[in-house]
N, C-alpha and C positions, 0 to 999 in steps of 0.2 A: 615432735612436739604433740602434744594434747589437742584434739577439737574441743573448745569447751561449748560448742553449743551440742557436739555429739557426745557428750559428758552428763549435760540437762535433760537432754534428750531420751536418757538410758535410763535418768531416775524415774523417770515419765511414765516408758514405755515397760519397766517393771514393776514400777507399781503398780501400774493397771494388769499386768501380770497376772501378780501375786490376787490383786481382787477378782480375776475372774477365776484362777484357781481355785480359789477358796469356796465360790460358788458354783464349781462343779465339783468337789468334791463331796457337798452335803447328797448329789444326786447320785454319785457312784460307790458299789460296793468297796468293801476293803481292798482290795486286791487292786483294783482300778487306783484306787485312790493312794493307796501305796507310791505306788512307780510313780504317778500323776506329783505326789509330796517328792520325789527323789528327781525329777526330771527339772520342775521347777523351782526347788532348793540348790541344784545345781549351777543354773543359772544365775540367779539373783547373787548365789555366797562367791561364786565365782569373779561376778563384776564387780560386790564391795568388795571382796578381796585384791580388786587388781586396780582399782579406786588409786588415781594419783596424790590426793585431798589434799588439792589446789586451793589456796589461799580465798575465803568468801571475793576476795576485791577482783577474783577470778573466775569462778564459779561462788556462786552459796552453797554456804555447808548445812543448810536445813533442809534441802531435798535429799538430802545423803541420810541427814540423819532419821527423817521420818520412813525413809527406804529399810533402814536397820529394825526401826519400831516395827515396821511391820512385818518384816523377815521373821522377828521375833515371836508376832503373834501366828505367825502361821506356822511356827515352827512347833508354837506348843498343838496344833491341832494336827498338826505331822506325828508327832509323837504318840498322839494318844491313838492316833490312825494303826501305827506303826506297834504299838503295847497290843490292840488286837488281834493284830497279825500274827505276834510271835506268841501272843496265847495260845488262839487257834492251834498254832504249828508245835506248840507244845502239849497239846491237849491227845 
């Protein structure tokens, strides 16, 4: 069975994650920053992916879902991390 408080727990402990990712990556070059997008995108898509989404009267589904919004917005600043890179490497 599921922990659901170790369920709570994980939307918690990545979203603060993803917020401090987000604020080391303004401070490291692309290349840092690259891996740094790939290591902790790994994680985070890896937990919503493996997400049992247990019934709110179980767990709430709003820590899930603002965990997604923000995957989201860091994804787009992954990308454009990531568009540098392969310019670079194409240049």
């Amino acid at each position: 069975m599921w922990s659901v408080r170790e369920i709570s727990r994980s939307y918690r402990t990545l979203s603060e994650d993803l917020t401090q990712s987000s604020k080391r990556l303004r401070r490291m070059d692309d290349r840092d920053a690259g891996a740094e997008v790939v290591f902790t995108s790994r994680k985070v898509i890896g937990q919503i992916l493996s997400d049992p989404l247990l019934p709110d009267n179980l767990v709430p589904s709003q820590p899930r879902r603002d965990l997604v919004k923000q995957m989201e917005a860091y994804q787009i600043i992954g990308q454009e991390i990531w568009k540098r890179l392969l310019e670079d490497v194409a240049e």
